[in-house]
LOVEXVEX-533366 format. One line per 2 residues: number of its first residue (from 0); for each residue x negated, y, z of N, C-alpha, C, O, CB. Coordinates in pm, 1 decimal, padded with zeros to 6 digits. Each point is the difference from the previous one (the first is absolute). Glycine has a CB too. Layout:
# LOVEXVEX-533366
NUM	X:Y:Z:X:Y:Z:X:Y:Z:X:Y:Z:X:Y:Z  ...
# end
This chain:
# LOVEXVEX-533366
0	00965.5:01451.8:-01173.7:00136.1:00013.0:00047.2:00083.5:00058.7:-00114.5:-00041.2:00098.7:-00061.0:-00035.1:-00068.1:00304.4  00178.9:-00082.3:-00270.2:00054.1:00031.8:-00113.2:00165.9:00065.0:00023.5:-00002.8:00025.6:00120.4:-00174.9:-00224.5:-00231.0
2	00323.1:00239.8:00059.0:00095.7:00095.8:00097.8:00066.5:-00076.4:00084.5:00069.9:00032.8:00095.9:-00027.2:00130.1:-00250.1  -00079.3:-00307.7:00095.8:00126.5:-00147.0:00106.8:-00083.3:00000.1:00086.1:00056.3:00016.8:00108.1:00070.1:-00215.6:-00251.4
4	-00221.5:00189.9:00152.9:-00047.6:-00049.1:00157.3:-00041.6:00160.0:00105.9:-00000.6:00019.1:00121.6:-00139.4:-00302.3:-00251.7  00119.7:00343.1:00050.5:00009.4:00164.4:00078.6:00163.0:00027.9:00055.4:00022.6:00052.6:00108.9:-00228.1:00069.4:-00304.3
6	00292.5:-00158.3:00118.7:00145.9:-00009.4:00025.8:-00006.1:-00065.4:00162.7:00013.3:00057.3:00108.2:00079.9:-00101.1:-00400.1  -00119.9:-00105.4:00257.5:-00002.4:-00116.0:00074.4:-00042.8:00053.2:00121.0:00080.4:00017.9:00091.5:-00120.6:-00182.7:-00265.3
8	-00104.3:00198.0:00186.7:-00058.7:00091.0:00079.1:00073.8:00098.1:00100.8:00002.5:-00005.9:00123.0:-00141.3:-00025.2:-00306.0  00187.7:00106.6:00112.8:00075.0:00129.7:00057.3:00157.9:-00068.8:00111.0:00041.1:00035.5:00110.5:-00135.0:00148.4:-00398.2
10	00129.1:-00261.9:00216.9:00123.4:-00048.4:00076.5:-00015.8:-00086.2:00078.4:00094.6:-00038.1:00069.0:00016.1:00079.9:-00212.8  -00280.1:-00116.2:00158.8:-00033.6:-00107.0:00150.1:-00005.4:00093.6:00077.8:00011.4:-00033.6:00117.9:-00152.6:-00160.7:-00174.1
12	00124.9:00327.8:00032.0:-00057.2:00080.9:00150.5:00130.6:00005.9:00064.5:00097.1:-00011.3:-00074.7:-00305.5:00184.3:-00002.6  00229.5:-00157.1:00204.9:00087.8:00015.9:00062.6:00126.4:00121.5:00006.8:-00010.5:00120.8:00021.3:-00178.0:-00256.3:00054.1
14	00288.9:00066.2:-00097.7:00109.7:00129.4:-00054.5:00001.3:00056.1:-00117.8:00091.3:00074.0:-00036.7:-00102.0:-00012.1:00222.1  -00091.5:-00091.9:-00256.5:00007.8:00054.4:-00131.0:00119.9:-00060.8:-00111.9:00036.6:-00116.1:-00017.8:-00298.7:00154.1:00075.0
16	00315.5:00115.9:-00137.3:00098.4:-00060.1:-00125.1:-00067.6:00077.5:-00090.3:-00095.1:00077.1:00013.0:00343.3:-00129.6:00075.8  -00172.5:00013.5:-00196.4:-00022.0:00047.9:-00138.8:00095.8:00034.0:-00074.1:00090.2:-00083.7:-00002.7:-00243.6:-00028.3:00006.8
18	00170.7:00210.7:-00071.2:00122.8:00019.9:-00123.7:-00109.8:00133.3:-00077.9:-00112.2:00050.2:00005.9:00438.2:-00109.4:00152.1  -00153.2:00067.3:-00251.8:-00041.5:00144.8:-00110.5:00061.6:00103.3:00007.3:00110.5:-00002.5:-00054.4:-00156.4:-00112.3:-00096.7
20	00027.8:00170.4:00179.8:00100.0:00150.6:00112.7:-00041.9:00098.6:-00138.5:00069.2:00101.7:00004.5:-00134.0:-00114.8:00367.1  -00003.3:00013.4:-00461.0:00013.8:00116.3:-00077.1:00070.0:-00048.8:-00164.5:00094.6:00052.5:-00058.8:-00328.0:00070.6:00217.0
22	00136.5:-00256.0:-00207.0:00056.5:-00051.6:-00109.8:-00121.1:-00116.0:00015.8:-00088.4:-00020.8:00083.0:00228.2:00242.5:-00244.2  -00092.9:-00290.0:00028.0:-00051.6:-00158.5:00039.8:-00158.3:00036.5:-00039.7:-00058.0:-00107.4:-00016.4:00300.7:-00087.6:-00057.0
24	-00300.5:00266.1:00059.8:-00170.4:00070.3:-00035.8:-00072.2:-00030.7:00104.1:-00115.8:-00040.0:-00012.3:00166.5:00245.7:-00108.4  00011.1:-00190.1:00240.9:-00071.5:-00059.6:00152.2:00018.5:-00046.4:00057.2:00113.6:-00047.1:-00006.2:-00161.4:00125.0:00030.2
26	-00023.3:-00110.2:00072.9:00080.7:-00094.4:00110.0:-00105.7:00070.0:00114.4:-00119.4:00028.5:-00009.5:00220.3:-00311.5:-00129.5  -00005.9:00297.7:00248.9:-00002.3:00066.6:00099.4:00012.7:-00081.9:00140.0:00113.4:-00036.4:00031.0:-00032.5:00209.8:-00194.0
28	-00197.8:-00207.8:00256.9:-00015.6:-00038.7:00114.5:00053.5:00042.0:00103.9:00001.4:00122.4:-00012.4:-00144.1:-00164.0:-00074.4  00202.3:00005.1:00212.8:00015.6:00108.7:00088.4:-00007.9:-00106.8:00181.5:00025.7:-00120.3:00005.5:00165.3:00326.0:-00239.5
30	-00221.3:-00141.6:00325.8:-00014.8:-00037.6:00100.2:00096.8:00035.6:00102.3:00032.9:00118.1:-00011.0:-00233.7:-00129.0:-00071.7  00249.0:-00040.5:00163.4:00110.9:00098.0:00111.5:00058.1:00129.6:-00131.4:00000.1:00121.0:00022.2:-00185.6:-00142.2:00294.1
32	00226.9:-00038.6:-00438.6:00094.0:00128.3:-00073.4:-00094.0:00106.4:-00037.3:00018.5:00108.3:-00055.7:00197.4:-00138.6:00200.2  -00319.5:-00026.4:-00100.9:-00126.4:00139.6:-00096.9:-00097.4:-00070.8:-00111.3:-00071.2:-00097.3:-00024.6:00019.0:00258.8:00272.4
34	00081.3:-00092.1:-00274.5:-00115.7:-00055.0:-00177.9:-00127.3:00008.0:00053.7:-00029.7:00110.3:00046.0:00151.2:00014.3:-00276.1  -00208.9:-00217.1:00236.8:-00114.7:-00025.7:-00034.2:-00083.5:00023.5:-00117.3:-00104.3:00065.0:-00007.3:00190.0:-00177.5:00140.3
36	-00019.0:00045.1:-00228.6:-00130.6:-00026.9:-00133.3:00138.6:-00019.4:-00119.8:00114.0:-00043.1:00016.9:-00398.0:-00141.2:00128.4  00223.6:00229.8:-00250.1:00091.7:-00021.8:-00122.3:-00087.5:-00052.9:-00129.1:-00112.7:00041.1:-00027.5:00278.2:00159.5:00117.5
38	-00107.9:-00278.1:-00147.7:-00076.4:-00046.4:-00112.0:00116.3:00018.4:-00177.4:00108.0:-00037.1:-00046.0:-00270.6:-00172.4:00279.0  00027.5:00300.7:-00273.9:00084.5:00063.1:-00162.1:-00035.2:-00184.4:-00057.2:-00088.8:-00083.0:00018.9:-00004.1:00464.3:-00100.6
40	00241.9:-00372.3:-00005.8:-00006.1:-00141.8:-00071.6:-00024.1:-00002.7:-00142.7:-00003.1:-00094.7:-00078.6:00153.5:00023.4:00238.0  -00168.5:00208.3:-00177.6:00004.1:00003.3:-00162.5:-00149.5:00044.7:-00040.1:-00040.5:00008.3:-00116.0:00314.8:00067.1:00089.3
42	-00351.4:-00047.1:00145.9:-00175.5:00063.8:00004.6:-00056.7:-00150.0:-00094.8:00030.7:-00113.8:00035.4:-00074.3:00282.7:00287.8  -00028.8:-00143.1:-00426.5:-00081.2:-00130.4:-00042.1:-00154.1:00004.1:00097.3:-00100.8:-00043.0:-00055.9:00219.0:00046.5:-00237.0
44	-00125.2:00029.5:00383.3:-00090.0:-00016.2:00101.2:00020.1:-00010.2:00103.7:00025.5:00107.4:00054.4:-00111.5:-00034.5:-00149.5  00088.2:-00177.9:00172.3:00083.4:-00040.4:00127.4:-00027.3:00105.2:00104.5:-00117.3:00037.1:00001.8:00103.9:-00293.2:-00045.6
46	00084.0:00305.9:00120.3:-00052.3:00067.4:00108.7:00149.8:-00014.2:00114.3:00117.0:-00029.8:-00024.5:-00323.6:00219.6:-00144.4  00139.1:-00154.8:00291.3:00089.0:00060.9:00130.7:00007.9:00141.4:00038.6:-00115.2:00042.6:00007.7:00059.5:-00239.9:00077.7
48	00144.4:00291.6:-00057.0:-00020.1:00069.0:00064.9:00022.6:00030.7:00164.6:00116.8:00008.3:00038.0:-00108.4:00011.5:-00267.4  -00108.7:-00004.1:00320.5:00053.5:-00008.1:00114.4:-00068.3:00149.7:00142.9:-00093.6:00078.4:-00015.3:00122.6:-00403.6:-00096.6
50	00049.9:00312.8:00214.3:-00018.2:00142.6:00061.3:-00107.9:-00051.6:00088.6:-00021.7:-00103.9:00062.3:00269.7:00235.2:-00068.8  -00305.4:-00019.7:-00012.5:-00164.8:00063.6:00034.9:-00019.7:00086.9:00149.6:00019.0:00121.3:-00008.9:-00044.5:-00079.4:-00278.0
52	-00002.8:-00084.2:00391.9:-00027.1:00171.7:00040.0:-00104.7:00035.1:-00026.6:-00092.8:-00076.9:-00024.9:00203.9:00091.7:00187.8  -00123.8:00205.1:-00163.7:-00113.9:00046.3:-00108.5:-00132.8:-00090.2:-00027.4:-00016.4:-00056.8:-00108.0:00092.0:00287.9:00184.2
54	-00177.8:-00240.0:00040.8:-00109.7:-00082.7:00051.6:00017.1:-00096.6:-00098.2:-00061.1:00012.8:-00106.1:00048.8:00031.5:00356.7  00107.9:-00167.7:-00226.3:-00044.1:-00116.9:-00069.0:00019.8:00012.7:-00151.9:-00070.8:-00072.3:-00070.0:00123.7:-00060.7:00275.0
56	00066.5:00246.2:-00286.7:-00021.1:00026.2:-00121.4:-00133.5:00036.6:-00078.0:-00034.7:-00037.7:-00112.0:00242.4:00081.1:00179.1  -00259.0:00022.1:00002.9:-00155.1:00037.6:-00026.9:-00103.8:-00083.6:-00022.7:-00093.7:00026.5:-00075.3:00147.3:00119.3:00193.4
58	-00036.0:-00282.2:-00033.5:-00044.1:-00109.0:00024.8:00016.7:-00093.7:-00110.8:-00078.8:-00085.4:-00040.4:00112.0:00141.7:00259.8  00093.7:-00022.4:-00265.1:00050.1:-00077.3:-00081.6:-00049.1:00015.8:-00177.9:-00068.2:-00070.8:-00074.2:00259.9:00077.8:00284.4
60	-00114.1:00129.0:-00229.3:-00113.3:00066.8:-00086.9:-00153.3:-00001.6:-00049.0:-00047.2:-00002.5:-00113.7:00199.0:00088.0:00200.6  -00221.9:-00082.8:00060.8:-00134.0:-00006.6:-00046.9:-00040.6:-00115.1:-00001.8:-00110.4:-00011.9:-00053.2:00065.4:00195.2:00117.8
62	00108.6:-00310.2:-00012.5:-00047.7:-00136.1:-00020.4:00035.0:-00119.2:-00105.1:-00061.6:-00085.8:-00063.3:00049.9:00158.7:00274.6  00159.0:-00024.9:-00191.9:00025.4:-00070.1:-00116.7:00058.0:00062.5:-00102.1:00108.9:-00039.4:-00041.7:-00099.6:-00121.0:00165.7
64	-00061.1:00246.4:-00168.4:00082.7:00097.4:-00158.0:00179.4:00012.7:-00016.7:00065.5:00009.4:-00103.8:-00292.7:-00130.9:-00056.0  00270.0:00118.0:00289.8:00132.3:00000.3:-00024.4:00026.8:00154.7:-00047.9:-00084.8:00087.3:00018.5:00140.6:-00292.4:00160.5
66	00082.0:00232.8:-00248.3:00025.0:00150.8:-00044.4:00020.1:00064.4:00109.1:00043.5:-00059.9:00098.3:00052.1:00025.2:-00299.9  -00126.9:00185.0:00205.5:00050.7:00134.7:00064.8:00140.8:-00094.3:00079.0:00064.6:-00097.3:-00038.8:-00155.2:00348.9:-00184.5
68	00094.9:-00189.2:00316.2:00163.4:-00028.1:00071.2:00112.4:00091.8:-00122.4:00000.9:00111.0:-00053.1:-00099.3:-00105.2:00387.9  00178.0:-00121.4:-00336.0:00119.2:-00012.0:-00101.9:00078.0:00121.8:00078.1:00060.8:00072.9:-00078.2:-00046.3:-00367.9:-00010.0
70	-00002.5:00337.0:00246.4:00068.2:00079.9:00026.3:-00057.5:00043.5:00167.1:-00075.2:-00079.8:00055.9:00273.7:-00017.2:-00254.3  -00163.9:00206.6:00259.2:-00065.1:00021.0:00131.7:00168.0:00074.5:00038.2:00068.5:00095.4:-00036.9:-00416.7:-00054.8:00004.0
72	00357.2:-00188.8:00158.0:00132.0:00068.8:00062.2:00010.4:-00013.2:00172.7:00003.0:-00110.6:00054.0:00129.9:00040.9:-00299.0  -00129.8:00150.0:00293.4:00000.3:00002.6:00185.6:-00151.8:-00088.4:00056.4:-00005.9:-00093.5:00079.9:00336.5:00066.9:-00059.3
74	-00491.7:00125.0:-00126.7:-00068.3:-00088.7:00085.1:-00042.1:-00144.3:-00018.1:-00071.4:-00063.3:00077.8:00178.4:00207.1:00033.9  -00047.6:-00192.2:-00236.9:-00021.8:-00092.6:-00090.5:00010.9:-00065.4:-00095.9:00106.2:-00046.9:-00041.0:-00118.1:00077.2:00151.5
76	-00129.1:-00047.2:-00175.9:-00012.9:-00031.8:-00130.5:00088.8:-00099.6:-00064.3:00063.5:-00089.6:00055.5:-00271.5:00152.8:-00006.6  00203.5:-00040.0:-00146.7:00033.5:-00129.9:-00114.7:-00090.7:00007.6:-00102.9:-00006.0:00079.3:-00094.0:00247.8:-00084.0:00120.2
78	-00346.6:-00134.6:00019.0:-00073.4:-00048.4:-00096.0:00079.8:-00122.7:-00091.5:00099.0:-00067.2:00029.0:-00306.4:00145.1:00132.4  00135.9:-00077.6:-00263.1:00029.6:-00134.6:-00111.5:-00153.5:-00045.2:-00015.2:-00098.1:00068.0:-00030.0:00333.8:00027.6:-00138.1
80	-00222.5:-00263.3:00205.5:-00128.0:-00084.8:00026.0:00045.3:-00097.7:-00153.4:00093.9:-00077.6:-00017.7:-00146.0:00072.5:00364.1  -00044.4:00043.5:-00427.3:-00050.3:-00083.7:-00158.9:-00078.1:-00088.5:00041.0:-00103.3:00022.1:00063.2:00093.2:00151.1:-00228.9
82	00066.9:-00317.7:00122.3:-00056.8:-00117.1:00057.9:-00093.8:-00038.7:-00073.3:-00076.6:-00085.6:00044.1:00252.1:00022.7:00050.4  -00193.9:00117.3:-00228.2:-00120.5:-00044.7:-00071.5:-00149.3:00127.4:00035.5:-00085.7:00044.4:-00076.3:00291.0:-00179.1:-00147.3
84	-00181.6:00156.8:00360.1:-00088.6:00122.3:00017.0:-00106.6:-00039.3:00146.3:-00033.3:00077.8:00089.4:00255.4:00117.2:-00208.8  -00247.5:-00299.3:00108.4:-00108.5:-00027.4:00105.2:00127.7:-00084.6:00124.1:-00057.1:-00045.3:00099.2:-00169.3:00317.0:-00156.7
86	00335.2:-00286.4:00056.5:00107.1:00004.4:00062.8:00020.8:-00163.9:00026.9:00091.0:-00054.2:-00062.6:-00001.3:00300.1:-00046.0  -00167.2:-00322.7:00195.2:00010.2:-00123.0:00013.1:00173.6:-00029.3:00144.8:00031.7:00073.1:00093.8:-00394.9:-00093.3:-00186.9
88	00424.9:-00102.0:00048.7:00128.8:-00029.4:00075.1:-00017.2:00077.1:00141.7:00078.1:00086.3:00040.3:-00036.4:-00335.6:-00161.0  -00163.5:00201.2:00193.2:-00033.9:00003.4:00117.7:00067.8:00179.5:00044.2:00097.0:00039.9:00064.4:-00342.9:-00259.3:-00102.3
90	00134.3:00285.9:-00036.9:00044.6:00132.8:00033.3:00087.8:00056.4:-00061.3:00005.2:00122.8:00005.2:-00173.4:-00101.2:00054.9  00263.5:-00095.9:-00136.6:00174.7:00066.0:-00051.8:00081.2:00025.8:00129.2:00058.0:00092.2:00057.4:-00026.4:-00250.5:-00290.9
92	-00064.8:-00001.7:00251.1:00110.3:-00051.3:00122.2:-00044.8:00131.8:00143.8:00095.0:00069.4:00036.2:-00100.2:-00425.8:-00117.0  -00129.2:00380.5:00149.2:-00056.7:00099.6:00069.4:00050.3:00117.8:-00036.0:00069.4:00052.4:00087.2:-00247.6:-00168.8:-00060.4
94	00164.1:00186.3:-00144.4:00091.4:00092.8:-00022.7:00164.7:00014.5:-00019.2:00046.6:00113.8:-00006.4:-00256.8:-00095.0:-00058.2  00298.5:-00134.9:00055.5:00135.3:-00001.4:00023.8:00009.6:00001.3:00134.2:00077.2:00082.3:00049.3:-00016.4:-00189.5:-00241.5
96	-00145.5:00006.5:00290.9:00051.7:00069.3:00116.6:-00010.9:00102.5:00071.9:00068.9:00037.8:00094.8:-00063.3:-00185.4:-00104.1  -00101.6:00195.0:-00042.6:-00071.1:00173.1:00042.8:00120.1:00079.5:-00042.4:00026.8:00117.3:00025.8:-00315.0:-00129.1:-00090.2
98	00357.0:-00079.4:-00008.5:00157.0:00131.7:-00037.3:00110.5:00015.0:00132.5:00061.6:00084.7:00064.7:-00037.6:-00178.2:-00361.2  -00049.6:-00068.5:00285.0:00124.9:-00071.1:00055.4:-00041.7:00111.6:00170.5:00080.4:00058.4:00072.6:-00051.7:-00408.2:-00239.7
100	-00142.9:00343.1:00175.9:-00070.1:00038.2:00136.5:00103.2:00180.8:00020.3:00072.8:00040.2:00090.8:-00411.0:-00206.6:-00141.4  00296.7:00227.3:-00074.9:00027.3:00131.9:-00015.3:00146.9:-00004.3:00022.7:00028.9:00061.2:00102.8:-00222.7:00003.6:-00260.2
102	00291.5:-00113.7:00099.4:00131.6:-00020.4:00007.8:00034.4:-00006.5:00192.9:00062.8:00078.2:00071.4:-00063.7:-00226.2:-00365.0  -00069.8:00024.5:00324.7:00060.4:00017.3:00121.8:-00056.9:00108.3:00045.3:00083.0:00027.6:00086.6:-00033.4:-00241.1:-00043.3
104	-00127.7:00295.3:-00036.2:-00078.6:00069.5:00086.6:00141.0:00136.7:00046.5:00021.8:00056.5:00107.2:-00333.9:-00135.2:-00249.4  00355.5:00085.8:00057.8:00159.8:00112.8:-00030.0:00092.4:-00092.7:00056.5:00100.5:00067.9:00021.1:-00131.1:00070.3:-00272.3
106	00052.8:-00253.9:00287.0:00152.9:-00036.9:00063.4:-00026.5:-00013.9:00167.5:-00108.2:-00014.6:00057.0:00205.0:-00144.0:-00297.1  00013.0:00166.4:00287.8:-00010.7:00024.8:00183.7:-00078.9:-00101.0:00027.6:-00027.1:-00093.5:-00075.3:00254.7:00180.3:00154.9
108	-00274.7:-00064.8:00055.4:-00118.5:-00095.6:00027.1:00085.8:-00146.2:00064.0:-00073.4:-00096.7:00020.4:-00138.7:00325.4:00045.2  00396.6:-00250.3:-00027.2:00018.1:-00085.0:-00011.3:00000.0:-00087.1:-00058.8:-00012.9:-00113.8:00045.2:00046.6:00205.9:00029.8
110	-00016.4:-00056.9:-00215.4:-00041.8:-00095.0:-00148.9:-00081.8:-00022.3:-00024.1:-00021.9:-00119.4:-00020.5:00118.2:00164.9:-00066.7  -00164.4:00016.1:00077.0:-00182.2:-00000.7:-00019.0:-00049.4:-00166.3:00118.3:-00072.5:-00095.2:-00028.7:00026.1:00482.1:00011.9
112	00105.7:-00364.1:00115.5:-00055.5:-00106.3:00129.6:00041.4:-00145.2:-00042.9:-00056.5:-00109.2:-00005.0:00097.3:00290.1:00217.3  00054.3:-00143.3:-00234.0:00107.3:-00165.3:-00054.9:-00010.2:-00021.3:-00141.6:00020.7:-00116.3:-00034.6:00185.4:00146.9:00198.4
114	-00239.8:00074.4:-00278.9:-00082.8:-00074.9:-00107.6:-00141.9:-00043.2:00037.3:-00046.1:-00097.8:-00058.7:00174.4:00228.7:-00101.0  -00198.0:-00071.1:00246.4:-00174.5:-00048.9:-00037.1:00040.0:-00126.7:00130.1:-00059.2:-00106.5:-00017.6:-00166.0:00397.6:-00063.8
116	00299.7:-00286.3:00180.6:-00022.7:-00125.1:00141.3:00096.0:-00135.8:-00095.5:00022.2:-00112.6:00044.7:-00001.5:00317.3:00270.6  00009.5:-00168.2:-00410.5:00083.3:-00206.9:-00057.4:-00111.3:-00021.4:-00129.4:00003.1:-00102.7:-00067.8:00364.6:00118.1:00090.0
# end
């Protein structure tokens, strides 16, 4: 998987956009207006970063060599998943939605119903 089709990727999921909210270095995912996953554009080693809760960071860490969480905020991680690190498409995509999962888990449970029921 290379950043066009991880791009590509990120914006089939449902509701998802993309822009550069800090400077053109990243590009930044977001779901219902919450960031998911961000990808550095200037890293010469492809990677994602995306939110963890604690449990599956650990998981993440010890299975596939991803770095320390980039940051720990309200209860959840931010890992960065290095695709040249045991890191096959299958389980990129499993871990973006494990974000996407975390994101909704924080918006009212009306949203939550009518993103996961269409």
């Amino acid at each position: 998987m290379n950043v066009e089709q991880l791009h590509e990727y990120c914006l089939s999921l449902k509701d998802a956009t993309a822009s550069f909210p800090f400077d053109d270095t990243s590009l930044v995912f977001k779901v219902q207006n919450k960031m998911f996953a961000f990808i550095p554009l200037e890293n010469p080693e492809l990677q994602i970063t995306v939110k963890c809760d604690p449990e599956k960071a650990i998981e993440l860490r010890e299975h596939y060599a991803a770095a320390e969480p980039a940051w720990h905020f309200n209860k959840k991680y931010w890992n960065t998943l290095y695709f040249n690190r045991d890191m096959n498409d299958e389980a990129i995509k499993g871990w973006i939605l494990h974000s996407i999962d975390e994101v909704m888990k924080k918006l009212p449970k009306t949203v939550r119903d009518e993103y996961y029921s269409s």
